[in-house]
Phi, psi and omega in degrees: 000128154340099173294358144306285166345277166329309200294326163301005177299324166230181180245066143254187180271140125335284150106173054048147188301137188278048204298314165012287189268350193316332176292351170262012190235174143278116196075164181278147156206163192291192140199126210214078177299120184261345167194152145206082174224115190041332132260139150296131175198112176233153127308100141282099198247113174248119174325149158331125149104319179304149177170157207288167154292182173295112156218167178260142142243120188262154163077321179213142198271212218163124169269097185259139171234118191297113185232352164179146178086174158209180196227188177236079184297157152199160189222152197306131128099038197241135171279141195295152188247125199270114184248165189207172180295155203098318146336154143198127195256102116350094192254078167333171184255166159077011171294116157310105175191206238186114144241133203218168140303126152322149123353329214250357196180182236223164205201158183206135176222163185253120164243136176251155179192133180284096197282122163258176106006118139099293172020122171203161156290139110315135137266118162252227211285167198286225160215091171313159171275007182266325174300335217248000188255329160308351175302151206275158183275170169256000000 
């Protein structure tokens, strides 16, 4: 997708491609550090369609604020939650989930996160594209 296009999904910075992480995504997605001074705060901008693998965070949770396009959250064993701008997600620590982009158009959250002690990500198993095409349409 045209990175003119992408930037305009929020009015936060586009920020550079997320190669870091590209082994955790499906699809392309952005990353655009806005702060990490006592929270962490970047602008996460995903192409249609794109989205994380399954993961955890231990020990300290995470905080999505929805700024444009929309999107999906969902948590293991949970029905996926249709997000648009104005969200906001709570994310627990040791919670199972996932967050993505629509199919049809390209989506962006501000994730916040509180640096603790011991604090890490998991990464696990991917969002297959047969999980990911029952999400319901909009």
């Amino acid at each position: 997708m045209n990175k003119e296009v992408l930037a305009k999904t929020s009015m936060f910075p586009l920020g550079e491609e997320n190669k870091a992480y590209a082994q955790y995504f499906i699809g392309n997605s952005y990353l655009s550090l806005l702060n990490d001074k006592e929270c962490v705060i970047c602008n996460v901008t995903f192409e249609p369609g794109c989205r994380n693998n399954w993961h955890t965070h231990h020990v300290a949770g995470q905080m999505l604020i929805c700024v444009g396009g929309h999107g999906w959250y969902q948590e293991w064993g949970q029905p996926a939650r249709h997000l648009a701008p104005g969200d906001f997600v709570y994310i627990a620590p040791e919670v199972k989930h996932w967050h993505g982009a629509v199919a049809s158009e390209a989506f962006a959250h501000l994730a916040l996160s509180v640096p603790q002690k011991g604090a890490s990500n998991e990464w696990l198993e991917p969002v297959t594209d047969a999980e990911y095409a029952k999400l319901p349409p909009l």
